[in-house]
C-alpha positions, 0 to 999 in steps of 0.5 A: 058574214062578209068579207070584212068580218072575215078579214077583221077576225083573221087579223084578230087572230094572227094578232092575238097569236102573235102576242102570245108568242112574244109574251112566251119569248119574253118568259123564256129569255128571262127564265134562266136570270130567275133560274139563277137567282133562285139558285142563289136564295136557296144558297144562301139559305142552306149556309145560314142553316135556314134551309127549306122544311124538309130539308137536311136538317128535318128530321 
């Protein structure tokens, strides 16, 4: 294995490590939105007495 072969597949590797970090980043910044709208759907369906099975109305 030569020198370039070793620098190529250290490069590769910071690269690939640095995408998945910003791909986790980008996941995390948008949790609490969906954390939210999630929220929001389960709101709604509990005031219209639509709930999720196994809800308050199972039973």
């Amino acid at each position: 294995m030569s020198w370039d072969d070793i620098t190529l597949t250290v490069l590769a590797t910071f690269g690939c490590v640095t995408l998945l970090l910003a791909q986790i980043d980008d996941v995390l910044g948008r949790l609490p939105r969906i954390i939210r709208a999630w929220r929001r759907v389960r709101r709604e369906l509990d005031d219209t007495g639509e709930g999720p099975p196994g809800g308050p109305d199972a039973g």
